[in-house]
N, C-alpha and C positions, 0 to 999 in steps of 0.2 A: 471214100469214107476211111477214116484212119483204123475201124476195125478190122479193113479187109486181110490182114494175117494172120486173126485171132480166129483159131479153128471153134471152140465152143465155147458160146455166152448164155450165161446163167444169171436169173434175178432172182434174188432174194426178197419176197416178200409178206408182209402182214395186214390184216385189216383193222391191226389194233396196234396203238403205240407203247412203250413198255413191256414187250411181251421177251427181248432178249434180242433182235434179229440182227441188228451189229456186231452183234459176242457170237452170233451162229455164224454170220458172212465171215469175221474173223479167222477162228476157226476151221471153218472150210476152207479156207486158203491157205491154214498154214498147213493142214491135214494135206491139201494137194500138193503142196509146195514139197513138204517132206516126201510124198511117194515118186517124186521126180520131177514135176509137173511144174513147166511157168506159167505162172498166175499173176494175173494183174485184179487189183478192186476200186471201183468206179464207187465213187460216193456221191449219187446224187439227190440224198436226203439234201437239199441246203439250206434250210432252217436250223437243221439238227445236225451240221455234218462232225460226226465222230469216229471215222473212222482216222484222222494222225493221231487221238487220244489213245484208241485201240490199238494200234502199233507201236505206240512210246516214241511215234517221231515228231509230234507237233511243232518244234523250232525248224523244222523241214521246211525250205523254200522251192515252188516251182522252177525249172528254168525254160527260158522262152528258147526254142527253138527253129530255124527255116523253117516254117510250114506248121506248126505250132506248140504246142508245152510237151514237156518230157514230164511223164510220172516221177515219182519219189520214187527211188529204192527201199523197201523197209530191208532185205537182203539179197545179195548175190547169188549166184548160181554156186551150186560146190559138186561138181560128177565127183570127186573121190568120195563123199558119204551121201551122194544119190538127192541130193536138195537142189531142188530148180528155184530159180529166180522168182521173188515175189517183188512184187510195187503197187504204187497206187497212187491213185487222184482224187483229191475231194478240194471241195470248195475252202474248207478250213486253213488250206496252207495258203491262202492267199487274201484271207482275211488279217488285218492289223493285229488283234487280240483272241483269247479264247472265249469271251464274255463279247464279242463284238454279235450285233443282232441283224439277220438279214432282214429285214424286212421289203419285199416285194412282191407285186402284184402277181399277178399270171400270167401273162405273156413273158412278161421277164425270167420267172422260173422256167417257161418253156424253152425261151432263145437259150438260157445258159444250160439245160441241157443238151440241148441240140448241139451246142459248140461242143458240148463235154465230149459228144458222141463222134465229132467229125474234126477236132483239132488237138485231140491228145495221141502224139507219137508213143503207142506199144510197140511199134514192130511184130516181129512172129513169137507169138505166145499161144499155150495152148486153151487156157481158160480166162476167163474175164468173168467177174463175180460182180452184179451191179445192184450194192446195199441201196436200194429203195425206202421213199417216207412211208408211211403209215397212212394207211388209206385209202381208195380211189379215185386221187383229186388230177387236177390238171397235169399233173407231172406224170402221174403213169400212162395216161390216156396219150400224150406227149409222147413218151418213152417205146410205149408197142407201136404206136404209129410211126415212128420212125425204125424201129429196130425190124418192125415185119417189111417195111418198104425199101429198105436199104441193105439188109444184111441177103447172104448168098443163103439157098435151100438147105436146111439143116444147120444150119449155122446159129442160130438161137435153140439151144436144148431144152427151154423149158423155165418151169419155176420153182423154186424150195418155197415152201409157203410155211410158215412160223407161226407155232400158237403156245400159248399155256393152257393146264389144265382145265383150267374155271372154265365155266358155262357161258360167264359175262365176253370171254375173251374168245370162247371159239365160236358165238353169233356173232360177234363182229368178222372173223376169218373166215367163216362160211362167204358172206358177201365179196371178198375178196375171190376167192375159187369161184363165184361165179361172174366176179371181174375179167377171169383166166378164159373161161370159158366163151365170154362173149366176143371177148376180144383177140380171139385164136392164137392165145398162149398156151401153151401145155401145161401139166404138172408134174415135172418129176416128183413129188413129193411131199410131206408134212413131216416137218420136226417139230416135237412137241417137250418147248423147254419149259424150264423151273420144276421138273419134276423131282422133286427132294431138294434136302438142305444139306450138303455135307458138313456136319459141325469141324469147327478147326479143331476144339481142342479134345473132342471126343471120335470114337471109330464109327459113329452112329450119323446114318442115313435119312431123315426123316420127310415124307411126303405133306409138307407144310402145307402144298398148293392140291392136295387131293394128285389123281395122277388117271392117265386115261380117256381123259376129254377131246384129245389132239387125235388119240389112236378112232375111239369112234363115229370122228370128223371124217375122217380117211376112209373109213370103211363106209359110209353113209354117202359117200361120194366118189366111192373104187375109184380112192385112188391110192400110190403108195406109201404105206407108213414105215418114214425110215428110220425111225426109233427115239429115245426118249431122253433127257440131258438133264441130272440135276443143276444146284447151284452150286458153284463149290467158290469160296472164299480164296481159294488159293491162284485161282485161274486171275481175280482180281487184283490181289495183288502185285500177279506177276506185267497186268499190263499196264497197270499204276504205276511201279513202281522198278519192273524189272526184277524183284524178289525170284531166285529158284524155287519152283513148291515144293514144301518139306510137308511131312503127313506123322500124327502121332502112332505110335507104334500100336498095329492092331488095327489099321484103317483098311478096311477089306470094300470096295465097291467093284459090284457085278462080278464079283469073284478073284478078283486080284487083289492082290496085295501092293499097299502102296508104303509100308512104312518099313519092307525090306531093308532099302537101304542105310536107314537109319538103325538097322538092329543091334550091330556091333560095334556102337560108340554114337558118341554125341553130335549133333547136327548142325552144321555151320552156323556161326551165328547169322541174323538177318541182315546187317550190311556186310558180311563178305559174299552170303549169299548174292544179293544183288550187286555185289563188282564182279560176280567170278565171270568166268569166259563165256562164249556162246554168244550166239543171236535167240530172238523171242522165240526162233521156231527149235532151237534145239533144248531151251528152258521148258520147252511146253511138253519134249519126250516126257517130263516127269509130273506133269499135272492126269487128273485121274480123270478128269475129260477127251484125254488126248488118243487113249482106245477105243471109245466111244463115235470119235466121231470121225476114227479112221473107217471104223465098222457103216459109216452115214455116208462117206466119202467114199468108198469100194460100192454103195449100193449104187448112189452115185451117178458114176462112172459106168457100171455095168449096164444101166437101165436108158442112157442117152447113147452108146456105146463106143 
């Protein structure tokens, strides 16, 4: 199996579509990525697959390999500022268009994860993020049955399970946790996003989505709750677009201050912003999610160990 160098693999999952769980897998990997860690992300939503959107690499092509496909690089490794290597595979880079529609039955989503799992050259990596569809359809059932049959003891850590606040979205994620359960996956964890709205052009934080619904999931099913993630508009633009986030002066979330830098003078316009230097993971030092889910990313890591 082409995982066998990948010390810990981690799925990302929901039982509700729309609730954020591409922008958490995202994230978690660039969070890991930054604390030193190669990280690879497996996209095997393939209806939906958005994670080259989410990295800004979608004109990214596979290349075929002896023995089978090399991931995409989204970046390099850099030991002089402590950032390990991230990449990734999804179906989307080998799709004609962005608007192109897969349409296939089940077995055929089975076999193409199956391949995903045993013909994509990682090499020795330390994490593997595998952004999951929405649901418990044939592809997850697909997914543990080969990763509990093929991977070495301890080598699958578990699940991030993803909800939003609402009531609608965490009866659907309950089902999902007891997906985990039946099918002797673990849970590291509940992220419980869309909690607030950070307005762009104000310093104000607003819990649009009510907030709390994901944490009392957690607790109703001991299990851990790794904490809470608003929306912030700027996080979007930066994977749209590449934008650096800039915050108006006075944007204080969870106690930081994010519009320091901006204090002593005017703030790059928005196209130099997005030419200036950096990769997405060193654009995202300044987005005001990027604490947050270092703090998700340390829990983590601590609790699969």
């Amino acid at each position: 199996m082409s995982l066998a160098k990948i010390k810990r693999i981690i799925l990302v999952l929901s039982g509700k579509g729309g609730v954020g769980k591409s922008s958490v897998t995202t994230q978690l990997a660039l969070s890991l990525s930054l604390a030193g860690h190669s990280v690879g992300v497996l996209d095997v939503d393939l209806t939906g697959p958005s994670m080259p959107r989410m990295f800004n690499i979608e004109d990214a092509k596979v290349t075929q390999a002896p023995g089978g496909w090399l991931p995409v690089t989204v970046h390099p490794a850099n030991p002089d500022s402590g950032v390990g290597e991230l990449r990734c595979m999804s179906l989307g880079f080998l799709l004609r268009g962005r608007g192109d529609a897969v349409v296939w039955r089940g077995p055929k989503k089975t076999a193409m994860i199956r391949q995903f799992l045993s013909d994509v050259l990682w090499g020795e990596m330390d994490y593997l993020l595998i952004d999951t569809p929405p649901g418990t359809s044939d592809e997850h059932i697909s997914l543990a049955e080969t990763l509990l049959k093929d991977a070495f003891p301890g080598q699958v850590a578990g699940a991030v399970v993803v909800t939003t606040p609402q009531a609608v979205a965490t009866a659907d994620v309950r089902k999902e946790l007891n997906f985990c359960a039946k099918t002797g996956i673990s849970i590291i964890g509940v992220v419980e996003n869309m909690v607030g709205f950070v307005c762009p052009n104000c310093a104000e934080c607003t819990n649009i989505f009510g907030k709390g619904g994901g944490q009392v999931m957690a607790t109703d099913f001991n299990v851990r709750f790794l904490g809470g993630v608003p929306i912030d508009p700027q996080f979007v633009m930066l994977v749209e677009t590449g934008r650096q986030p800039s915050y108006p002066e006075g944007t204080v979330i969870n106690g930081r201050d994010f519009s320091q830098a901006q204090q002593n003078g005017e703030a790059e316009p928005p196209e130099e912003a997005t030419r200036g230097a950096g990769h997405l993971a060193e654009k995202y030092l300044d987005c005001s999610l990027e604490p947050i889910f270092r703090e998700i990313t340390q829990s983590i890591v601590t609790a699969i160990g």
